[in-house]
C-alpha positions in Angstrom: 103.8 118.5 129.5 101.7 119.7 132.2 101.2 117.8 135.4 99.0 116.1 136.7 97.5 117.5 139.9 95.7 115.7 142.6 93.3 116.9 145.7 95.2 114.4 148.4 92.1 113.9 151.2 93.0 111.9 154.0 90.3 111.4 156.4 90.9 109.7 160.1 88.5 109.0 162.9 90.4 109.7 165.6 88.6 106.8 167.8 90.7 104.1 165.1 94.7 103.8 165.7 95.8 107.5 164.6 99.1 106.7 164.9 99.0 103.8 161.9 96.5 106.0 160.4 99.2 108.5 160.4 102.1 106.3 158.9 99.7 104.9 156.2 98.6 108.3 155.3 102.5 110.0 155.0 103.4 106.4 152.6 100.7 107.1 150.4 101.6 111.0 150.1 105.3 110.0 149.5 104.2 107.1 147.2 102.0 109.9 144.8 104.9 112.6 144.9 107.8 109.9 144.1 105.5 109.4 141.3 105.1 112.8 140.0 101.9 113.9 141.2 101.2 117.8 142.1 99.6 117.5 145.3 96.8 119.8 147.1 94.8 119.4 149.9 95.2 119.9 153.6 98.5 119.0 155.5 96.6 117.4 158.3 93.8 114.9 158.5 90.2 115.7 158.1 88.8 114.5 161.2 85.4 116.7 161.1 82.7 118.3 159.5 84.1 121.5 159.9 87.5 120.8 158.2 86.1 119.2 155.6 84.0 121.7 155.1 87.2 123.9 155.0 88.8 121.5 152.6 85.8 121.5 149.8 86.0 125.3 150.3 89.7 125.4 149.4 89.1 123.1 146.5 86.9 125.6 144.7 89.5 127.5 144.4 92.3 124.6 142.8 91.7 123.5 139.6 92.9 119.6 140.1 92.3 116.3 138.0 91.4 113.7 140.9 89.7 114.2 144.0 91.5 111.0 146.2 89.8 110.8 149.5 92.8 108.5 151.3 90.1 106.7 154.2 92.8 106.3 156.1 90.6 104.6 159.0 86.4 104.1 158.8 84.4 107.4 158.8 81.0 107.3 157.8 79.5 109.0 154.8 79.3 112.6 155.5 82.4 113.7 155.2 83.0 112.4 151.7 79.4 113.7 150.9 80.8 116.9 152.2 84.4 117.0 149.6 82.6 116.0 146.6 79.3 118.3 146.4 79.6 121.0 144.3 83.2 120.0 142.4 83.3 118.5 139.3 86.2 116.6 139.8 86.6 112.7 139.1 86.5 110.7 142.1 88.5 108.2 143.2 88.6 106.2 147.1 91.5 104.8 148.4 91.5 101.7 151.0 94.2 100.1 152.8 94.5 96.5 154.1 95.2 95.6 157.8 96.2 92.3 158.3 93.7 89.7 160.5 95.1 89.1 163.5 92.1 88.3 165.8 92.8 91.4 167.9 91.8 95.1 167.9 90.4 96.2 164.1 93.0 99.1 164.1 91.6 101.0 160.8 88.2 99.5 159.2 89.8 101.6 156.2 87.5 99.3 153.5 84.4 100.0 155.2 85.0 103.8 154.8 85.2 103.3 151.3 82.7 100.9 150.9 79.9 102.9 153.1 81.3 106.2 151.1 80.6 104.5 147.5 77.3 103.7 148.8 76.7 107.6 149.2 78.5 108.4 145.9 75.6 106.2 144.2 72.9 107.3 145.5 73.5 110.2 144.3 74.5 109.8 141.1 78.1 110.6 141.3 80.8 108.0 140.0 83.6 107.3 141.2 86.6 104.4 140.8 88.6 102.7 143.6 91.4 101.0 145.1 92.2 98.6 147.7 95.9 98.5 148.4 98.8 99.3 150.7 101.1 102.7 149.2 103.6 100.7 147.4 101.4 98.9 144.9 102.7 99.7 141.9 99.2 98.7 139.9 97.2 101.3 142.5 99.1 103.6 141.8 98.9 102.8 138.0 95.0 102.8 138.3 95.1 106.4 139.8 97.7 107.6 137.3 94.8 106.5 134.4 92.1 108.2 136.5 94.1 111.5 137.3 95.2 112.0 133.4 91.7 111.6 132.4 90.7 114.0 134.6 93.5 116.6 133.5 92.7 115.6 130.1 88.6 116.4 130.8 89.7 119.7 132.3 91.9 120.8 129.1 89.0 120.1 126.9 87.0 122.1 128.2 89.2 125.3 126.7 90.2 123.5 123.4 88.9 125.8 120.8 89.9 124.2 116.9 89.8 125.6 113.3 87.9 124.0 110.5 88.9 125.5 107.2 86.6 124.8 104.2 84.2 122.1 104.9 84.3 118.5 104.2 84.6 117.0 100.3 81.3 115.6 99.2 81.1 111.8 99.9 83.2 111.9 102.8 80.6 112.1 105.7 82.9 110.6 108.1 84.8 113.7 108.6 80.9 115.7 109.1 81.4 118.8 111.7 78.5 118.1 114.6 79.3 121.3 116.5 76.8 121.2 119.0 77.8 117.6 120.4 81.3 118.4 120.4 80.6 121.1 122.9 78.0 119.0 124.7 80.5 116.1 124.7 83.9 117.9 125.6 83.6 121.0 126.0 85.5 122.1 122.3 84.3 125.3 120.3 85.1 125.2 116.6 85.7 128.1 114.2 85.1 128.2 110.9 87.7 129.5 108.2 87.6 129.7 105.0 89.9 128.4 102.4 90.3 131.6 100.7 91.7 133.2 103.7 94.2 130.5 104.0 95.0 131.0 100.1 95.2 134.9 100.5 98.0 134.3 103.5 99.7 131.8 101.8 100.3 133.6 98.1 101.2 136.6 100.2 104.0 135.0 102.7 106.8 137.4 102.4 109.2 135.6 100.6 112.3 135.8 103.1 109.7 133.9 105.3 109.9 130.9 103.1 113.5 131.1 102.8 113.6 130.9 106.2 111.5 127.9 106.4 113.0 126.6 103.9 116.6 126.7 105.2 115.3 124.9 108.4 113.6 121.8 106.2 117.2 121.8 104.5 119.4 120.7 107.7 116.7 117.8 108.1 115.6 116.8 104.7 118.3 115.9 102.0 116.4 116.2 98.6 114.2 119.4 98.4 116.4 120.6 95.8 115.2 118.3 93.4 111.4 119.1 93.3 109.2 121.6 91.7 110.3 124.6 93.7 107.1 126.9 92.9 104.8 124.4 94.3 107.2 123.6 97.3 107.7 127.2 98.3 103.7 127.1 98.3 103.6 124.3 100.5 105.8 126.3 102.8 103.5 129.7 102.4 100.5 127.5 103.7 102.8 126.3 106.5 103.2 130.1 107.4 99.8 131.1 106.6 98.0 128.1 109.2 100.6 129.1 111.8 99.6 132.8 111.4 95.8 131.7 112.0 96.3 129.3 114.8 98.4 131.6 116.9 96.3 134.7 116.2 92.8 133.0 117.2 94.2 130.7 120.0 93.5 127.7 118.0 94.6 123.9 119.7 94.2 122.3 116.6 92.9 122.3 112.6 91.0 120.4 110.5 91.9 120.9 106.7 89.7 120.5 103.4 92.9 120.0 101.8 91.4 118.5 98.3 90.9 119.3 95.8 91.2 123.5 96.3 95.0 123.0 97.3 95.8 121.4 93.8 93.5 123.1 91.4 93.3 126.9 93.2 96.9 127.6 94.7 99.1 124.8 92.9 100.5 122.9 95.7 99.7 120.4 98.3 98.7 121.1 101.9 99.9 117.7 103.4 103.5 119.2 104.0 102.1 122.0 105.9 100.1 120.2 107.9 102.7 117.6 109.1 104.9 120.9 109.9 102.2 121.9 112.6 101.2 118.7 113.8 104.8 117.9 114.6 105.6 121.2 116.1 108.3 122.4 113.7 111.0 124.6 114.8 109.8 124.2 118.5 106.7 125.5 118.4 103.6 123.7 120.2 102.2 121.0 118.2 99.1 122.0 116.4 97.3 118.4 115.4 96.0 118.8 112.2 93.6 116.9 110.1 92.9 116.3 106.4 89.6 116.6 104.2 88.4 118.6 106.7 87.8 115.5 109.5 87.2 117.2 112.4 87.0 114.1 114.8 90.3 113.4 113.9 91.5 116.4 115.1 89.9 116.2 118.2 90.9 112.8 118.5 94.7 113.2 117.7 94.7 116.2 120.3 93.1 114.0 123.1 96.1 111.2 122.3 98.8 114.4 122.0 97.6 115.6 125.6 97.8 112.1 127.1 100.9 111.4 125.6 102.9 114.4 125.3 104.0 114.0 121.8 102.5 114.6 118.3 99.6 111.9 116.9 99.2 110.9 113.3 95.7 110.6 111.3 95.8 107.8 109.0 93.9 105.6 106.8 94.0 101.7 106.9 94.5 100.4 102.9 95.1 96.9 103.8 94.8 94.2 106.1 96.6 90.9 106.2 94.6 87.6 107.7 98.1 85.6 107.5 100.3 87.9 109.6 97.3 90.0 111.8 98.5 93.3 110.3 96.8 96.4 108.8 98.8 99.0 106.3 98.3 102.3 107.5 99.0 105.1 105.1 98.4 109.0 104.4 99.6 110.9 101.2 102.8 112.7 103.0 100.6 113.8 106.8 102.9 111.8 109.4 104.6 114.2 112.1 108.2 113.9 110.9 109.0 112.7 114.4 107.5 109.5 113.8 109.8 108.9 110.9 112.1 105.7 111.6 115.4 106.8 112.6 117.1 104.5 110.4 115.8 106.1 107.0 116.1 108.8 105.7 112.9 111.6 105.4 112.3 112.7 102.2 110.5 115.2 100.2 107.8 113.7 97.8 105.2 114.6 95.1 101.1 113.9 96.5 100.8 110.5 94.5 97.9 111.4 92.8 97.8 115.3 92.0 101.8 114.8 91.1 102.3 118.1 93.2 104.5 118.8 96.2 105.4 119.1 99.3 104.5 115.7 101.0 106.8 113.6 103.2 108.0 110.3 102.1 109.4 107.9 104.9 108.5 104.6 106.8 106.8 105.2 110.1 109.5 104.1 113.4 108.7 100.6 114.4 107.4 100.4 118.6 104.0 100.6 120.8 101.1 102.6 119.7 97.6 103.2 120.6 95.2 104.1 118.4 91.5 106.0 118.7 88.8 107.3 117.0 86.2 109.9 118.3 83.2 107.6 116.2 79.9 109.2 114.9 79.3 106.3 113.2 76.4 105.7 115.3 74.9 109.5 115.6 76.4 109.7 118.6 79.8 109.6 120.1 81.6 106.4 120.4 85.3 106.0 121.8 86.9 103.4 119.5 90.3 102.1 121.0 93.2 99.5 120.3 96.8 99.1 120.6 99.1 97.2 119.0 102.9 97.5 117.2 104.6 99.1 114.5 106.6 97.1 113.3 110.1 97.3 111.4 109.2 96.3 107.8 109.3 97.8 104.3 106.9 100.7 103.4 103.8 99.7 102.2 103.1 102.6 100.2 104.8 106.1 99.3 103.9 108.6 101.1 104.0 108.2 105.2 102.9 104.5 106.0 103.6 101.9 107.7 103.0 97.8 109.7 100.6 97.6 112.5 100.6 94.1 113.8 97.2 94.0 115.9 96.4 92.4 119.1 93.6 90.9 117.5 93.7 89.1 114.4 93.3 90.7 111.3 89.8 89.0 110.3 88.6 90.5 113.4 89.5 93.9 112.6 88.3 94.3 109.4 84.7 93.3 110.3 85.2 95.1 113.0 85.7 98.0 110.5 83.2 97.4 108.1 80.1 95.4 110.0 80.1 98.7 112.5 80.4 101.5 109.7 83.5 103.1 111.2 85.1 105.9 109.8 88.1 105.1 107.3 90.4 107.3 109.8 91.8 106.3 112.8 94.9 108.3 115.0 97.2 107.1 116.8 100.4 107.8 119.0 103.2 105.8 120.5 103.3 104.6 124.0 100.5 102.6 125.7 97.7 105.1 126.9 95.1 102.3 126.8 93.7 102.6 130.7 94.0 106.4 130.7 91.6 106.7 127.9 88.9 104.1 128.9 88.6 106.4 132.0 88.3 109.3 129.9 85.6 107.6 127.7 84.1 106.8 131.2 84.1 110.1 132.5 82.9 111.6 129.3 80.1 109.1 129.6 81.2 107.6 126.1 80.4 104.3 124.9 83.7 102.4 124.3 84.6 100.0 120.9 87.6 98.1 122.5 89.8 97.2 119.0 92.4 95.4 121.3 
């Protein structure tokens, strides 16, 4: 996972009590590195105009996530003017407390910030904040959010994803809108067509498969028993997406996997796609997304990237008012990472088309959060929740499993159905909550808080 790298910019007024300036400023830069932040930025503090002007020089030549201007006494204005024009970088200004003591004001460290937010408004620029000594575990939470946001805004803006085939008729929540998709993040998307995919697939050498195959083996117990024609296609279109997202680059792919997969080549895509999103055999996840729902894909790759491990696109079949829980349930998509531990994965048949390979197992019980890049309104909408998977029978066959909300299941399904969302959501283990409201914020997206 890559790390998250931070412009550290302490700024002094050397008229203030440097030597407590000094102290505050080394805490806080031991405080961020103990706490895995890559730091930048000058080894001194900026006192001047001229080293600051040295510093925002310096920066156009770093890519970072968070620009932290650390006031470590008052300064007026111009110096954070100064570090911020010209680098699109999130902002974020750091205070620290003195305590009152009817003597000399040693730092004035929240005027800095408050006079410097001032400036930031003006013109136009926003920015988040914190007001706290270096060992405040929530600060340095609140930077944490800001700083992944940030990375996650920069690795956007090279995501380029495939989108093979176009969407099934009747399903416009999985539409392509191309042009706000760059606007918005910065992704390109290339269009493939399913015949390509088909025309790799039949013609996967067959000690490829066998290869593949042997791999699947050592992990899943029953292949043996199931159609093996259709299963060895499954594994041809696992080799034949692999093939196209490696040779053109691609961070992720959204699939029109019915009804061509069935009725053309004989076998069912859901398999394959699992393989990629889960990173099979060590390779880099490559999200993928069914019937061609390309906001899932972007979606699942913004939740992989925050939380370093693969995301699952899934539809909600049922919702209990009694217990506050929703079913959630794809034919056979689920990373097999996601599987719980304490059953066994298994090999299954698509439970309508009757054709292999999907994967049958009961998603691991633990935190989540879930998120949905929304078009439901025409324009992009962040929708965002949390909640637990819970350790319960599987609802259905195929990959599914318990989501007990924190909101109560009446809630959510007007939630759901009174503001037209799509019938997808993603979703990923670990709480990643805070790091994606300041994403939507950055993005400038509108936020539908589920939670």
């Amino acid at each position: 996972m890559e790390s998250t790298r931070i412009a550290f910019l302490p700024l002094v007024r050397t008229t203030f009590d440097v030597k407590l300036a000094e102290q505050m400023i080394g805490a806080a830069r031991n405080a961020l590195i103990a706490s895995g932040f890559e730091l930048s930025g000058p080894e001194k503090a900026i006192t001047g105009l001229q080293e600051a002007q040295q510093a925002a020089q310096n920066l156009k030549d770093q890519p970072v996530d968070l620009l932290l201007i650390f006031q470590a006494t008052f300064a007026d204005s111009t110096l954070v003017v100064m570090l911020t024009e010209g680098v699109d970088v999130p902002v974020f200004l750091w205070a620290v407390p003195e305590p009152w003591t009817g003597q000399r004001l040693r730092l004035n460290s929240l005027c800095g910030i408050n006079l410097a937010g001032h400036a930031l408004t003006l013109r136009g620029r926003p920015y988040e904040y914190g007001y706290g000594d270096p060992h405040d575990a929530g600060l340095i939470q609140k930077i944490r959010a800001m700083a992944m946001a940030g990375r996650l805004r920069r690795q956007l803006k090279s995501v380029h994803l495939g989108l093979v085939g176009e969407h099934p008729a009747g399903l416009d929540t999985c539409a392509l809108d191309a042009p706000t998709l760059e606007r918005t993040f910065g992704i390109r998307v290339e269009k493939i067509a399913l015949e390509e995919v088909f025309l790799r697939a039949r013609n996967t050498p067959p000690e490829r498969i066998d290869d593949i195959r042997l791999k699947l083996d050592s992990r899943v117990e029953n292949l043996a028993e199931l159609d093996q024609k259709p299963l060895r296609g499954t594994l041809g279109v696992y080799s034949a997406l692999k093939e196209i997202s490696t040779g053109s680059h691609l961070d992720g792919l959204a699939v029109r996997c019915w009804p061509e997969f069935f009725t053309d080549l004989g076998c069912a895509a859901c398999g394959a796609m699992s393989m990629l999103s889960d990173g099979f055999d060590g390779a880099v996840p490559v999200p993928c997304s069914c019937e061609a729902d390309i906001n899932s894909t972007v979606t699942q790759l913004i939740l992989q990237l925050l939380a370093g491990s693969p995301a699952f696109q899934t539809d909600m079949v049922g919702v209990n008012r009694e217990t506050d829980t929703v079913a959630l349930w794809h034919c056979g998509l689920a990373p097999a990472s996601m599987a719980d531990p304490n059953t066994p994965i298994r090999g299954g048949i698509h439970s309508n088309r009757k054709l292999p390979l999907v994967w049958d197992f009961v998603l691991k019980p633990g935190e989540i959060t879930f998120a949905r890049v929304s078009m439901a309104t025409g324009t992009p909408r962040m929708v965002l929740g949390k909640g637990e998977m819970v350790a319960a029978p599987k609802p259905f066959n195929g990959t599914s499993g318990t989501l007990k909300l924190e909101i109560s299941g009446s809630q959510f399904l007007d939630y759901l159905m009174k503001e037209g969302l799509e019938h997808h959501i993603c979703f990923v283990y670990g709480n990643h909550l805070e790091s994606l409201v300041a994403f939507a914020k950055l993005a400038q997206i509108p936020i539908l808080m589920l939670s």
